[in-house]
C-alpha atoms as a printed R data frame, in Angstrom:
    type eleno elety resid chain resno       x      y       z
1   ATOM     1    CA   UNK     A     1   0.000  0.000   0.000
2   ATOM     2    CA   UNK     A     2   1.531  3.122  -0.930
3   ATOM     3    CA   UNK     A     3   1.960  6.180   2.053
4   ATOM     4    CA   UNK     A     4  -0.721  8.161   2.138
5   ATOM     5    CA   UNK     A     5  -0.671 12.174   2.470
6   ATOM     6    CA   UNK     A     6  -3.441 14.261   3.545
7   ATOM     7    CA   UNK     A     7  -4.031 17.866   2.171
8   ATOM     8    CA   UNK     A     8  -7.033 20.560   2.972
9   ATOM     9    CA   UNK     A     9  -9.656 19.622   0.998
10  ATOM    10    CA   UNK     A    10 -12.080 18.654  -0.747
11  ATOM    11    CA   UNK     A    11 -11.535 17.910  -3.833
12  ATOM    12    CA   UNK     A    12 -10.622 20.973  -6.261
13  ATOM    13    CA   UNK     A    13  -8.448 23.287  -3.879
14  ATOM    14    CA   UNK     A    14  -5.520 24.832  -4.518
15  ATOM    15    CA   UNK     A    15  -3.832 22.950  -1.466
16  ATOM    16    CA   UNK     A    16  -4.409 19.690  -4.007
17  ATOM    17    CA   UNK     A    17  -2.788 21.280  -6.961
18  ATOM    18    CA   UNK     A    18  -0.427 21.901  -4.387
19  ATOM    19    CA   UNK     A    19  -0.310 18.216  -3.149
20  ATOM    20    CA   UNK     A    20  -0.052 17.465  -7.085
21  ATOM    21    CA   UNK     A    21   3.433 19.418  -7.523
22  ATOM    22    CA   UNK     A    22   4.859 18.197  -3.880
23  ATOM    23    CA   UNK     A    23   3.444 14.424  -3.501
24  ATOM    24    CA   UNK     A    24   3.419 13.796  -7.827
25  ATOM    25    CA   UNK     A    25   4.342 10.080  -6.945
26  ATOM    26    CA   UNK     A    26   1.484  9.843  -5.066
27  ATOM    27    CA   UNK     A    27  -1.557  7.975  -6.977
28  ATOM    28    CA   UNK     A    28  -4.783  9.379  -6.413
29  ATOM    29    CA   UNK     A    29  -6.375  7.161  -3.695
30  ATOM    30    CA   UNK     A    30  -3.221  7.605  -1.595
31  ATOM    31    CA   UNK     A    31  -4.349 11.581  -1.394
32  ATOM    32    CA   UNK     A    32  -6.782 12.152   1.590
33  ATOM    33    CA   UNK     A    33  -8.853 15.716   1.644
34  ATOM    34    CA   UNK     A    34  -9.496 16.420   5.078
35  ATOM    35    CA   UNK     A    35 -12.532 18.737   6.389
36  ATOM    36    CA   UNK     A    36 -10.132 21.651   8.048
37  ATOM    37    CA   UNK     A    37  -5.787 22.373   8.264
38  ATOM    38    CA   UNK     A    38  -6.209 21.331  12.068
39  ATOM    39    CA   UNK     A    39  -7.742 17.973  10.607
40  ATOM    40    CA   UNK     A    40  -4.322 17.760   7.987
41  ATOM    41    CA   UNK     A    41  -2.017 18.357  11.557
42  ATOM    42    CA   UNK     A    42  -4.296 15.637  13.677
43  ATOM    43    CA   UNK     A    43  -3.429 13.031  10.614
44  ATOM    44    CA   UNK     A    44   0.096 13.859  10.596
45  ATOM    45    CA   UNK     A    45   0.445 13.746  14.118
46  ATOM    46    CA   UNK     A    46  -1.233 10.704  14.559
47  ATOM    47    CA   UNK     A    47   0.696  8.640  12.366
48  ATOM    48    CA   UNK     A    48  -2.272  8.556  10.056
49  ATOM    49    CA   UNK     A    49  -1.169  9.451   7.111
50  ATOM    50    CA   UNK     A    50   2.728 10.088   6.246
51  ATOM    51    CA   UNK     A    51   2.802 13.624   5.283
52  ATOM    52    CA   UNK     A    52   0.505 16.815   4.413
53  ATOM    53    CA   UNK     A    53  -0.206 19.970   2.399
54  ATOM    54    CA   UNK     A    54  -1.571 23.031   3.963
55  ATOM    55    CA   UNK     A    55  -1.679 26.850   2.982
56  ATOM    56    CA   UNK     A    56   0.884 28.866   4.584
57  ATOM    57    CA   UNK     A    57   0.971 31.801   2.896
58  ATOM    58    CA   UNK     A    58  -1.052 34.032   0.692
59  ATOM    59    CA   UNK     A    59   0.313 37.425  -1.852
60  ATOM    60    CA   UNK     A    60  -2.311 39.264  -1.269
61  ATOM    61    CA   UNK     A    61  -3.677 38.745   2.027
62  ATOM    62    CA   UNK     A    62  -0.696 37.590   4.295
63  ATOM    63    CA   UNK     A    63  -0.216 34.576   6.721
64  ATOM    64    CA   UNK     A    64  -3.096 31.510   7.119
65  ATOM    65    CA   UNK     A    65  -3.765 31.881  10.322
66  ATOM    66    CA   UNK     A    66  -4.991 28.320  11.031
67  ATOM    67    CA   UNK     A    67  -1.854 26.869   9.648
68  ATOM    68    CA   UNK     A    68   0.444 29.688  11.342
69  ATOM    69    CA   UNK     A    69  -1.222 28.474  15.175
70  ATOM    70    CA   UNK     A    70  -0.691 25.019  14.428
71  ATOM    71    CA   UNK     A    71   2.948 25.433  13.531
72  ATOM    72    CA   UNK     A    72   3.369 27.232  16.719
73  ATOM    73    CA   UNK     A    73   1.420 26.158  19.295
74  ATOM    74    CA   UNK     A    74   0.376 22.462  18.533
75  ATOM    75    CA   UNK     A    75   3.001 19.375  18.576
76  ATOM    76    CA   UNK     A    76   5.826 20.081  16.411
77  ATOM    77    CA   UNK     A    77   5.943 19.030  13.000
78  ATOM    78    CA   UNK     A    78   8.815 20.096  10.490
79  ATOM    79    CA   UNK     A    79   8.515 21.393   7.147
80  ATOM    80    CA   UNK     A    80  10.091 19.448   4.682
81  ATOM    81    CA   UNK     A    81   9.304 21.088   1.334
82  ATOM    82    CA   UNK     A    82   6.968 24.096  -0.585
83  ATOM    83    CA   UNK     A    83   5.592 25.220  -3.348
84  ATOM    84    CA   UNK     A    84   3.886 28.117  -5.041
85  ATOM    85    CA   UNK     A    85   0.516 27.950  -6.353
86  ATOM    86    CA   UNK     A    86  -1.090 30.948  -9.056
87  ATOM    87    CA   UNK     A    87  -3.987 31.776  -7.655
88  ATOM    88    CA   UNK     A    88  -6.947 32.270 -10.668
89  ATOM    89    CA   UNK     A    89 -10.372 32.606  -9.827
90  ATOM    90    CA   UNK     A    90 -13.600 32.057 -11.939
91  ATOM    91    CA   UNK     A    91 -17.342 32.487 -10.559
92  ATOM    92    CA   UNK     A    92 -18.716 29.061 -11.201
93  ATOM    93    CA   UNK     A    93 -22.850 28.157 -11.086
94  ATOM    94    CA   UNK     A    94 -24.703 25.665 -12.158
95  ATOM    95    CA   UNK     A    95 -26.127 24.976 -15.723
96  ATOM    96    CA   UNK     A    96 -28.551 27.524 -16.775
97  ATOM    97    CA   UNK     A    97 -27.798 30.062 -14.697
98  ATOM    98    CA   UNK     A    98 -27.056 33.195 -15.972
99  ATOM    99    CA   UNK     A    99 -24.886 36.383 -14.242
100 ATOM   100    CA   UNK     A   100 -28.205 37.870 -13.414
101 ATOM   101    CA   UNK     A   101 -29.420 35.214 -11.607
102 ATOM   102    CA   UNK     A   102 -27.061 35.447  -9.145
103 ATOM   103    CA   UNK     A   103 -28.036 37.051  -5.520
104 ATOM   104    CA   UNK     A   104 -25.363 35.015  -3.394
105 ATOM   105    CA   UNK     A   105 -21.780 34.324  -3.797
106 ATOM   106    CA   UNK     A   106 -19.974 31.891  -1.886
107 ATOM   107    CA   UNK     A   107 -15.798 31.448  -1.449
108 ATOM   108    CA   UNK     A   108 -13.241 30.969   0.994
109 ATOM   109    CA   UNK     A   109 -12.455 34.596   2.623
110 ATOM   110    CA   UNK     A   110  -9.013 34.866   1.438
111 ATOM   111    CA   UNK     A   111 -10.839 34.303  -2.311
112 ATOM   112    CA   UNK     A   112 -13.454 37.024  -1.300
113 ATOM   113    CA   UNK     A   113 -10.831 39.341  -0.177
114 ATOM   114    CA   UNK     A   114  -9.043 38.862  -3.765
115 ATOM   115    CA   UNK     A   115 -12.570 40.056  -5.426
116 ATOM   116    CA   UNK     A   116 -14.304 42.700  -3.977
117 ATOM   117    CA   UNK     A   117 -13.102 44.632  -6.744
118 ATOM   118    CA   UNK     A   118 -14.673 42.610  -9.660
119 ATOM   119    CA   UNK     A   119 -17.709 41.886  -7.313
120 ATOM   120    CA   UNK     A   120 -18.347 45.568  -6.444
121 ATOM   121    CA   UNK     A   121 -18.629 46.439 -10.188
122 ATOM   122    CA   UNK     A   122 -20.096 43.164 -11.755
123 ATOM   123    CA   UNK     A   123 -22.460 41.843  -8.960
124 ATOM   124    CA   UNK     A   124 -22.978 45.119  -6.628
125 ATOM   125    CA   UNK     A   125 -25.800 43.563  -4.958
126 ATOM   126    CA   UNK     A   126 -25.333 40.240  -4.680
127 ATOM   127    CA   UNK     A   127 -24.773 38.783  -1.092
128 ATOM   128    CA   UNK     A   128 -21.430 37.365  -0.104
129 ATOM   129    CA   UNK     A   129 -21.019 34.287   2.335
130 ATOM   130    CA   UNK     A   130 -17.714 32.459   2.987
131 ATOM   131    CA   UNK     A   131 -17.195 28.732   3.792
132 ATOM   132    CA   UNK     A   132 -13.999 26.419   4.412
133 ATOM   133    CA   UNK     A   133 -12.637 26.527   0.715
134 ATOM   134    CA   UNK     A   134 -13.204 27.500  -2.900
135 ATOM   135    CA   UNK     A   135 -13.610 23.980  -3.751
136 ATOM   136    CA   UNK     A   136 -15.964 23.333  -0.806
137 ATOM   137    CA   UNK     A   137 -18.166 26.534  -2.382
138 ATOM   138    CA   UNK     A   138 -18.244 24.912  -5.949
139 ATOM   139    CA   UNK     A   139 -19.628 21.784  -4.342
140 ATOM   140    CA   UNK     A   140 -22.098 22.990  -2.021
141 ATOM   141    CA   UNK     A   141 -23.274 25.074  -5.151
142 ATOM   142    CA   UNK     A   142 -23.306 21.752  -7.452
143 ATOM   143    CA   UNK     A   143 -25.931 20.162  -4.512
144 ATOM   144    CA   UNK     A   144 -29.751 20.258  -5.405
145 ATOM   145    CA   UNK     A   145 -31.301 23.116  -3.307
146 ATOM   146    CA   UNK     A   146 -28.355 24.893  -2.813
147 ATOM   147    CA   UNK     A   147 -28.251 28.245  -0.730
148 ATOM   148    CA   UNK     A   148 -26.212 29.795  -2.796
149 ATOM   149    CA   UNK     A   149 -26.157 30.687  -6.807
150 ATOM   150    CA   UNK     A   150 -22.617 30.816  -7.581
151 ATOM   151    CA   UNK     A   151 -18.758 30.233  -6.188
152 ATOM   152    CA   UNK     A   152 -15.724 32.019  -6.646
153 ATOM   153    CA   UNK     A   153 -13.239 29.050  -6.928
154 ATOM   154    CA   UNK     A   154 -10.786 27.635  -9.556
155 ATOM   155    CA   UNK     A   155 -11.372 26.406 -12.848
156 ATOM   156    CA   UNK     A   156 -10.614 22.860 -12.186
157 ATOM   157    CA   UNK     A   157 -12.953 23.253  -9.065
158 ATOM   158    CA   UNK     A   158 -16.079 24.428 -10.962
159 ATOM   159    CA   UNK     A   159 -15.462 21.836 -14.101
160 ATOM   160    CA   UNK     A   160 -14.825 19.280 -11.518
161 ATOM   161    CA   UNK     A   161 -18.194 19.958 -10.075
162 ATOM   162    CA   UNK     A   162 -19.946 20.049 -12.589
163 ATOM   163    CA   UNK     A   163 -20.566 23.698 -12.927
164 ATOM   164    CA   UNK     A   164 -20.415 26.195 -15.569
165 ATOM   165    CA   UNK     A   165 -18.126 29.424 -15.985
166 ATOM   166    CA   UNK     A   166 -19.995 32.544 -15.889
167 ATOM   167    CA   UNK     A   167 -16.629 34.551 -15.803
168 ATOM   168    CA   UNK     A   168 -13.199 33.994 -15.206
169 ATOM   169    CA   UNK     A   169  -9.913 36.198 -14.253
170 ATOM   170    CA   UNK     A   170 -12.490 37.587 -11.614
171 ATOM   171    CA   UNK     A   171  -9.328 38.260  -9.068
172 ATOM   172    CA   UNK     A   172  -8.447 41.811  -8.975
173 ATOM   173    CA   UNK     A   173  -4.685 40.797  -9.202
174 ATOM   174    CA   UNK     A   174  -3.599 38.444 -11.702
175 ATOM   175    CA   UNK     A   175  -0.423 37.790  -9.861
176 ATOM   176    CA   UNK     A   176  -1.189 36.297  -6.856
177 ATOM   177    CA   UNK     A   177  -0.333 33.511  -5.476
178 ATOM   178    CA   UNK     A   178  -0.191 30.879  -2.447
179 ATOM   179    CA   UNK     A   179   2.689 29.388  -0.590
180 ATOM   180    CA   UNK     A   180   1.721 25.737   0.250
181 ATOM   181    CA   UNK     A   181   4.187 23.620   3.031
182 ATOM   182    CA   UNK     A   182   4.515 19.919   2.915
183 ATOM   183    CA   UNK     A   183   4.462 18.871   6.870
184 ATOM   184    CA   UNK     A   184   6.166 15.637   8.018
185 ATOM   185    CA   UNK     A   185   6.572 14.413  11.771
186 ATOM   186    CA   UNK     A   186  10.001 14.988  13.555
187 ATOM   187    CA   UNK     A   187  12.796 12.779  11.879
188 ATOM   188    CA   UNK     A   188  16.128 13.446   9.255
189 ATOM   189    CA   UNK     A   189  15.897 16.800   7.020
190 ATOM   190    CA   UNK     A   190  16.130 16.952   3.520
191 ATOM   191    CA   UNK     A   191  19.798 17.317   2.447
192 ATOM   192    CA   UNK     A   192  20.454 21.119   1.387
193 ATOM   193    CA   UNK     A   193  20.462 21.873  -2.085
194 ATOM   194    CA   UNK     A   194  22.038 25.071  -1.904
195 ATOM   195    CA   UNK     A   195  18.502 26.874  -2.676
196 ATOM   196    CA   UNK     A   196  16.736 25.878   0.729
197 ATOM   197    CA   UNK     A   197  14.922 28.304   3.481
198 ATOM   198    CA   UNK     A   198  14.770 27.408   7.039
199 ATOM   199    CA   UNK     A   199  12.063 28.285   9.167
200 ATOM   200    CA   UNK     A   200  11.704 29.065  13.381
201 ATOM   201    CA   UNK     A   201   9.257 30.303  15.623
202 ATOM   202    CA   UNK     A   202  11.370 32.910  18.306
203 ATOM   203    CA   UNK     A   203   9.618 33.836  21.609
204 ATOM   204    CA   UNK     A   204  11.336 36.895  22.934
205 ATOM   205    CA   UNK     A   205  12.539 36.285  26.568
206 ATOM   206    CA   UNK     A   206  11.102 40.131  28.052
207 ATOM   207    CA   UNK     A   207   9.537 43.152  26.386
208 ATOM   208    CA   UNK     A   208  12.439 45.619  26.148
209 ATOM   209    CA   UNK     A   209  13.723 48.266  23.459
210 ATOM   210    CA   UNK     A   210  15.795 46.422  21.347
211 ATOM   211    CA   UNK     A   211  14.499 42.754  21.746
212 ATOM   212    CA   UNK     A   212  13.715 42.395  18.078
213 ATOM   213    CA   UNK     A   213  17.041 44.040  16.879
214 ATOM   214    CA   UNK     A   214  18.991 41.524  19.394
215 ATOM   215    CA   UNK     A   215  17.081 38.500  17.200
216 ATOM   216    CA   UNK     A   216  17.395 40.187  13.893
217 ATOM   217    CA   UNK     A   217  21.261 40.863  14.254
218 ATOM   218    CA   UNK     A   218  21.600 37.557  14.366
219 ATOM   219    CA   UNK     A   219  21.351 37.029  10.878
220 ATOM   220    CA   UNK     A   220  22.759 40.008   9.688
221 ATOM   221    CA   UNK     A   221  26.284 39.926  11.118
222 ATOM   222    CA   UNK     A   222  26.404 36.636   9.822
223 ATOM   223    CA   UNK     A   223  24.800 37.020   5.948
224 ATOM   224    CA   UNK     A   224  21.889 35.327   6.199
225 ATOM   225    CA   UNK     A   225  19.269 36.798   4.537
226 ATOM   226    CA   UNK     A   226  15.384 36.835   5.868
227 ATOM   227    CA   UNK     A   227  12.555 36.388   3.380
228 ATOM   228    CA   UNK     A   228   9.437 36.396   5.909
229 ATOM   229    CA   UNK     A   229   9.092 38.459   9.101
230 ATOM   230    CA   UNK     A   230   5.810 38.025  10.666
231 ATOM   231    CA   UNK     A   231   4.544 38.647  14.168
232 ATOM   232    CA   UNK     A   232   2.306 36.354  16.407
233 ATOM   233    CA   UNK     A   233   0.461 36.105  19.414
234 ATOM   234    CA   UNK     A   234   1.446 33.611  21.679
235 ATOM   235    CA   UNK     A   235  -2.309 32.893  23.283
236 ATOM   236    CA   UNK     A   236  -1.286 33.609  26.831
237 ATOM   237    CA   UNK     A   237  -2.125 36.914  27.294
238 ATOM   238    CA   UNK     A   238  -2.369 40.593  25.698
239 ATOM   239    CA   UNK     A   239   0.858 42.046  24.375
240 ATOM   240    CA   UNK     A   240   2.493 38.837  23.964
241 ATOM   241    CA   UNK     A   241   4.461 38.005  20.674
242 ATOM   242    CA   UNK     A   242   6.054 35.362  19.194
243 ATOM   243    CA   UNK     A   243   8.111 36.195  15.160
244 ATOM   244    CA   UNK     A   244   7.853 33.406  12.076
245 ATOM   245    CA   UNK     A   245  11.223 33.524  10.749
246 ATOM   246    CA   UNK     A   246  12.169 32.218   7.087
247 ATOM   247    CA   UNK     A   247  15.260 32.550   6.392
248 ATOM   248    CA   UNK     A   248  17.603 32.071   3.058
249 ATOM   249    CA   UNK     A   249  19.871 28.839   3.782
250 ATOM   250    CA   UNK     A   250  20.339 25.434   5.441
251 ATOM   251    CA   UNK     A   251  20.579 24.582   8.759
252 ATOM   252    CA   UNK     A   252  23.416 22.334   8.031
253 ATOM   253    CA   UNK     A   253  25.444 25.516   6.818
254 ATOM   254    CA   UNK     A   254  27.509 26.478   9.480
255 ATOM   255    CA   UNK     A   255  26.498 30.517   9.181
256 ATOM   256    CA   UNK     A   256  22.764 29.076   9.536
257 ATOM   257    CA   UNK     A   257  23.447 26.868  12.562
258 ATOM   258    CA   UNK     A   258  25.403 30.117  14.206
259 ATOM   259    CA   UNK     A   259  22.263 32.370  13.605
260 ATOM   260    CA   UNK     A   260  20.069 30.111  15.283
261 ATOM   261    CA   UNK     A   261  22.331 29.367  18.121
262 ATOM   262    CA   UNK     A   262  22.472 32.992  17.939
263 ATOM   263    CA   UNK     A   263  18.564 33.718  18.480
264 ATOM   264    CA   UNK     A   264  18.577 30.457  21.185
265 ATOM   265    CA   UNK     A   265  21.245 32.488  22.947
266 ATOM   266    CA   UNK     A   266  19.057 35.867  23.165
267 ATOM   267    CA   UNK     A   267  15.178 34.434  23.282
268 ATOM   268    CA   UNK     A   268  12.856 32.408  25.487
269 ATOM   269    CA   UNK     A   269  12.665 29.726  23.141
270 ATOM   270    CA   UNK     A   270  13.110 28.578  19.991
271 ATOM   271    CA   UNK     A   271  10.838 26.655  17.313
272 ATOM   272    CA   UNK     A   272  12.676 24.899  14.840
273 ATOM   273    CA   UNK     A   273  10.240 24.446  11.860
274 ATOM   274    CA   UNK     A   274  12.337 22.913   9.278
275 ATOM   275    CA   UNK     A   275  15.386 23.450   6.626
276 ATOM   276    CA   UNK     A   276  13.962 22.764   3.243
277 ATOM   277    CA   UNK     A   277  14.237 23.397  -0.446
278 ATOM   278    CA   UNK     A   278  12.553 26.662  -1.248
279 ATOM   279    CA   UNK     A   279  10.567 25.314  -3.997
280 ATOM   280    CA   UNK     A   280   9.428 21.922  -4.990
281 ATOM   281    CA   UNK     A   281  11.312 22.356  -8.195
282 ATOM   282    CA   UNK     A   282  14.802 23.552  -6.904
283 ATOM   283    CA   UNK     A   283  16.330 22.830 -10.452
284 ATOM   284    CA   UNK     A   284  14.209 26.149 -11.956
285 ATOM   285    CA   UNK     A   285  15.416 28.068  -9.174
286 ATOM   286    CA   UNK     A   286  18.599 30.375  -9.139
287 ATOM   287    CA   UNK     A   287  20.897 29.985  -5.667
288 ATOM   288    CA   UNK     A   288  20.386 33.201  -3.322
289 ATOM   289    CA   UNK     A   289  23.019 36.220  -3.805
290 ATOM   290    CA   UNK     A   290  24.914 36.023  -0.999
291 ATOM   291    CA   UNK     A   291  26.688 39.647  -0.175
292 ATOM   292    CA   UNK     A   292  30.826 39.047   0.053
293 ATOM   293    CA   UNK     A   293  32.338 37.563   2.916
294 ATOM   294    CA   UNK     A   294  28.589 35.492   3.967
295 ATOM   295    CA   UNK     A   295  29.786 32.459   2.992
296 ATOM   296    CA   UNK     A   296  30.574 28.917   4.743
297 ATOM   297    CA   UNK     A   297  33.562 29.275   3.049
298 ATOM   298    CA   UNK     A   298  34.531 32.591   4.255
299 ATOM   299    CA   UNK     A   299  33.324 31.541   7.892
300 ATOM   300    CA   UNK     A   300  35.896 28.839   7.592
301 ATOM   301    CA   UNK     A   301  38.579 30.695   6.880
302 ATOM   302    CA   UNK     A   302  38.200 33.463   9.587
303 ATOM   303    CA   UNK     A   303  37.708 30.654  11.713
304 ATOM   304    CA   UNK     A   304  40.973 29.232  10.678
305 ATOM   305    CA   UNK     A   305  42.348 32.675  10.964
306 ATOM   306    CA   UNK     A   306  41.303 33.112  14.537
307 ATOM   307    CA   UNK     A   307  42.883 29.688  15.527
308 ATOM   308    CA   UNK     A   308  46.699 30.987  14.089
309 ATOM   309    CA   UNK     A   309  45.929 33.982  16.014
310 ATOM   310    CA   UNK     A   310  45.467 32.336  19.424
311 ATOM   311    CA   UNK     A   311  48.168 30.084  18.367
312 ATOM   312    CA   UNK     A   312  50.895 32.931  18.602
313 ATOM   313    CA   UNK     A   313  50.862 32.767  14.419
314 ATOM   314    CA   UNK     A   314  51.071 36.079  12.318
315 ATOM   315    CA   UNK     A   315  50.656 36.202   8.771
């Protein structure tokens, strides 16, 4: 029986075209939709399934939250791979209907957020109503007595369903798109590729001016370049923040592993989330820039600088 990986479903997301690029070895019936991304954690967790797909990250709208508190407060999991989704949207209904006809809209809020624009000028009056998914919109639309007339969702959503197309490019930014993480329990990281991102949840240890800086100069004296910066509440009381961290690099690179002993030295705690190739097609991907003097390399030999120093030696 082949391993099974569960993704946020159902059927017709974007989290399974996502599951599609990550998981392609995976045959169809070894893809599970699950109801909710705490669902996609619980299966993980459990042993359930081997791995999962869940939204991280959106253009246009920011962070997932759902996904962001599980990473953070829940058992820990480690990312071990991502991928980038285009986000297109359509507004789907069934046969028959025509844009007239429709007086309620349904989509997943991030989706809704993407369309006001087009909405406001092509559907002014129509009500809006937002459910778990785009997929789970074009579905609940496809059943007899629906409650609503039409979804926003993706093309392959609304064909899969059955529907028909009553517009498409109805985002009001063609160039969005959605980050989508590939979660695996705790165990051996992917090798480094030399075009990876590594991830961590840091909980400052007291509110004081300067606490951020003191994290963030971690990775600058050392090169390491930071590609998300996103603050979080930690859930035990008012005030209280925790930072996602992604940051350019491998923790098996040796200016990586200093930068995080770095931030273990300075916070609370740490969350290590994962090193892992920044896309799940690395080969399409250019390595980062690195500014002179950032690299292992160049650690090494300062290193081996320092030692002749202590050593009496003067070049």
């Amino acid at each position: 029986m082949p391993n099974r990986y569960a993704y946020l479903g159902p059927e017709g997301t974007f989290t399974e075209a996502a599951m599609r690029d990550l998981r392609p070895d995976a045959p169809d019936e070894a893809r599970i939709p699950c109801d909710g991304v705490a669902s996609v954690f619980d299966a993980v967790r459990s042993g359930a399934v081997e791995g999962g797909v869940v939204p991280l990250e959106n253009s246009v709208e920011g962070g997932v939250t759902a996904t962001i508190a599980e990473l953070i407060n829940g058992e820990p999991l480690l990312i071990t791979g991502q991928t980038a989704v285009p986000v297109e949207f359509a507004l789907f209904a069934r046969p028959g209907t025509t844009l007239a006809d429709v007086k309620r809209v349904a989509t997943h809020p991030h989706a809704l957020a993407q369309c006001r624009g087009w909405l406001a000028q092509h559907l002014p009056d129509a009500d809006t109503h937002t459910v778990s998914s785009t997929a789970a919109a074009a579905r609940t639309v496809a059943e007899p007595g629906a409650p609503f007339d039409a979804a926003i969702c993706a093309v392959f959503a609304g064909e899969r369903y059955g529907l028909r197309a009553l517009a498409s490019g109805v985002g009001d930014r063609s160039d969005a798109a959605t980050r989508f993480i590939h979660l695996s329990r705790p165990g051996p990281l992917p090798e480094p590729t030399g075009a990876d991102l590594t991830s961590v949840v840091a909980f400052i240890a007291d509110d004081h001016p300067g606490a951020l800086i003191e994290v963030l100069n971690q990775f600058a004296v050392r090169g390491v370049n930071l590609t998300r910066l996103e603050s979080r509440p930690t859930g035990d009381r008012l005030g209280n923040y925790c930072f996602c961290i992604d940051a350019e690099g491998h923790v098996a690179e040796a200016r990586v592993g200093e930068a995080l002993m770095g931030i273990r030295r300075v916070c609370r705690d740490v969350r290590f989330l994962g090193s892992y190739p920044r896309s799940g097609r690395t080969e399409d991907l250019d390595p980062p820039l690195r500014p002179r003097s950032t690299t292992d390399a160049d650690f090494a030999e300062a290193e081996r600088w320092l030692a002749r120093i202590r050593s009496g030696q003067v070049d």
